[in-house]
C-alpha angles and dihedrals in degrees: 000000000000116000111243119206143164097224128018122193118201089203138048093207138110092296098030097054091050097047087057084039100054081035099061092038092071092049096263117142114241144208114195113190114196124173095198131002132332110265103046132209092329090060104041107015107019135022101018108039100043082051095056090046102044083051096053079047080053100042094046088051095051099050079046081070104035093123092072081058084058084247108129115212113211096255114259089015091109110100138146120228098209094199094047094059081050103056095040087061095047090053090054094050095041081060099052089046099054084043088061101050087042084064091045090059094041091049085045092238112165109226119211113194108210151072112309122209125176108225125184146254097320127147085290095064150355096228134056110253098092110133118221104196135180113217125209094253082065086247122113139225134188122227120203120200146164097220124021126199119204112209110150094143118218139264133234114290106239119223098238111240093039128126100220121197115160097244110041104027105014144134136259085268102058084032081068094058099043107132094212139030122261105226084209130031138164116216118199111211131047091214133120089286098037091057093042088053085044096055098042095043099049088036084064094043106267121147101248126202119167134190131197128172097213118077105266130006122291089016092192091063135079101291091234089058098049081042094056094045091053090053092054098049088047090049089059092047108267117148114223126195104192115190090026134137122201111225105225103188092064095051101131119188110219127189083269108050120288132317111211137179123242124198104206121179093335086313118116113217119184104230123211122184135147087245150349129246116190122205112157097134143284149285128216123244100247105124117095093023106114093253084140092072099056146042090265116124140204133183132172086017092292127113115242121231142165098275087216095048103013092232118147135219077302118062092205080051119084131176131189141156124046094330086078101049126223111091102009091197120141089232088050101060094043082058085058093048083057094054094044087052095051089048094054092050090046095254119146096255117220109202115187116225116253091248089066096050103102111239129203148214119190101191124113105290095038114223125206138176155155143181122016126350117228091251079058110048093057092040092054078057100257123139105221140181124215136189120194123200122192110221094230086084089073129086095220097050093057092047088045088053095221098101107144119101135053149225122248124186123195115199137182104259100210094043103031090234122158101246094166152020120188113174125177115186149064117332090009098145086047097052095045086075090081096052094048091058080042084064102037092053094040092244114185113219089250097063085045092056085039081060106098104227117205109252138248087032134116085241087067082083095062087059106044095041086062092043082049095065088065094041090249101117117141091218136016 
């Protein structure tokens, strides 16, 4: 017998596992498919792991100074245990995991593990939406349900012409799984993820080139954030090759690693490295889902949807999360979840533009925003004012020892409206929280200066860079 369901959810990540969540909250039943394991890509090849492994990079570059905290090190007593780092990650991960299928049983979800495909209209139902699924028994199963969200997440976009491997040439996601660590690489792509893999690799001691074909580093970012990260990265010894392509035809392996041209500026370098990460974006999950049976669209390899309630050519039929393209953030895909939600049970939805969702760099220096950059702002046609603090000029940043970086506010000249927050600096994805509700409530920067900040702390800088707009800051 079919399985009939209010809701069912192609996808156990970020998005996926709230939308059951939110579902079953509201006393829906709910059928949650999930290929692989719950959490997604976020959980095992993305978000949590990078992070645990860009904090063991932070915490081994830190004990690498501790004589300018007056603490001395035995010398020659610094080393990294690879597969300690590893398995603290996995362990991490492996937590999180169990943690998950612990709120599926307390929400009472039912988890099918298999290979979901929409099929359409057929005995089990008039409409398209049935989900055929094979299940990893090799046996199958049919899921019937009144509304269907799609949430399968997306993969790392290849660079055509390429051999990958997985170890010498490879993504973000078999980097992950490399049992040792390159003493050079090459990573193609100046993006969120090409930075990350940068930090954490030349803080442990990898030789880092990267190359990006836009101007600066994390081109869709205010140009002073993806600045000051550059600095930084330099600073430690990273190479970057800004308006640059990466011939891939004449990508040659060598008994050492690989040895690529580079075309930079209309100069051609010859390239050498142990191996290639490429990071230059992703592609949503859409092939082999039954979208054929349906209304449903994709293009670009994105699926469409109703920007305002995230349905799709089927009104029974939602997406969110990567699979639809525009900011592909885990956060961002559990807010979608939300608004489908709403929709189903006949709330107004309220969907935030992507430009409003806060996005995050964790690399070191860390690198937060949200809302206009200052480029567009003035290309939208507003004419703005900034102010721009550096974080030396608080007490806690230079206890803290971190104090590189800054806190930039854009703001709409002729109302006086927040329209952006860039920050660069310790702490920096903590401290964007503040700007986000800023957002959400339509703060002016005036009521958020107005704001007391408890001092010493890094948030003193969200304070004192709106006072700033007015000339009223207390330092700086």
């Amino acid at each position: 017998m079919p399985i009939e369901v209010d809701v069912a959810i192609l996808g156990g990540g970020p998005g996926g596992y709230t939308a059951a969540v939110k579902a079953a909250q509201t006393g829906r039943s709910v059928a949650l498919i999930e290929r692989d394991k719950l959490g997604g890509t976020c959980l095992h090849r993305g978000c949590i792991p990078s992070k645990a492994l860009l904090r063991s990079a932070e915490v081994y570059a830190t004990i690498g100074k501790a004589e300018s905290y007056g603490v001395q090190m035995p010398e020659g007593a610094l080393s990294v245990d690879w597969k300690a780092v590893l398995n603290r990650k996995d362990s991490i991960v492996e937590q999180l995991h169990s943690g998950l299928n612990a709120l599926m049983r307390q929400n009472k979800i039912q988890v099918v593990n298999g290979y979901g495909r929409i099929i359409g209209p057929s005995i089990f139902s008039p409409k398209s939406g049935a989900i055929a699924v094979e299940l990893a028994d090799g046996e199958s199963e049919t899921i019937v349900p009144k509304n269907v969200i799609i949430a399968t997440g997306s993969r790392p976009r290849r660079l055509p012409g390429l051999d990958y491997d997985g170890e010498t040439i490879a993504t973000s996601d078999e980097a992950l799984e490399w049992t040792s660590r390159p003493d050079s690489i090459l990573i193609v792509g100046g993006g969120v993820i090409g930075v990350e893999w940068a930090s954490m690799l030349s803080d442990f001691g990898t030789s880092v080139t990267i190359v990006e074909t836009a101007d600066r580093l994390l081109p869709t970012e205010d140009k002073d954030v993806g600045s000051e990260i550059a600095k930084a990265l330099r600073k430690r010894g990273v190479v970057i090759h800004t308006s640059a392509s990466l011939q891939a035809d004449q990508c040659v392996r060598t008994d050492n690693g690989l040895e690529v041209k580079v075309v930079v500026k209309g100069e051609e370098l010859l390239l050498h490295a142990e191996r290639m990460l490429v990071s230059i974006g992703r592609i949503g999950n859409v092939e082999g889902l039954g979208l054929e049976n349906t209304d449903v669209q994709a293009e670009n390899g994105f699926i469409k949807v109703n920007p305002h309630t995230l349905q799709t050519g089927e009104a029974h039929i939602y997406a969110i999360g990567d699979c639809i393209g525009g900011v592909q953030l885990a956060h961002a895909a559990m807010h979608e979840a939300s608004v489908a939600l709403d929709h189903i049970a006949g709330v107004k939805p309220s969907r935030a533009v992507d430009r409003d969702i806060p996005r995050c760099v964790y690399s070191r220096p860390e690198a937060a925003s949200v809302g206009w950059t200052e480029e567009g702002a003035k290309a939208e046609g507003y004419t703005i004012r900034t102010a721009k603090l550096p974080l030396r000029i608080l007490g806690k940043a230079l206890v803290y020892g971190e104090s590189e970086g800054f806190a930039k506010v854009v703001a709409d000249a002729a109302t006086g409206d927040l329209l952006g927050v860039h920050l660069a600096g310790a702490h920096a994805t903590e401290l964007i929280a503040e700007a986000s509700l800023a957002k959400l409530l339509d703060a002016v920067p005036w009521e958020i200066g107005r704001t007391i900040h408890p001092h010493p702390t890094l948030s003193e800088v969200m304070q004192e860079v709106m006072l700033a707009l007015d000339g009223n800051a207390n330092h700086g």
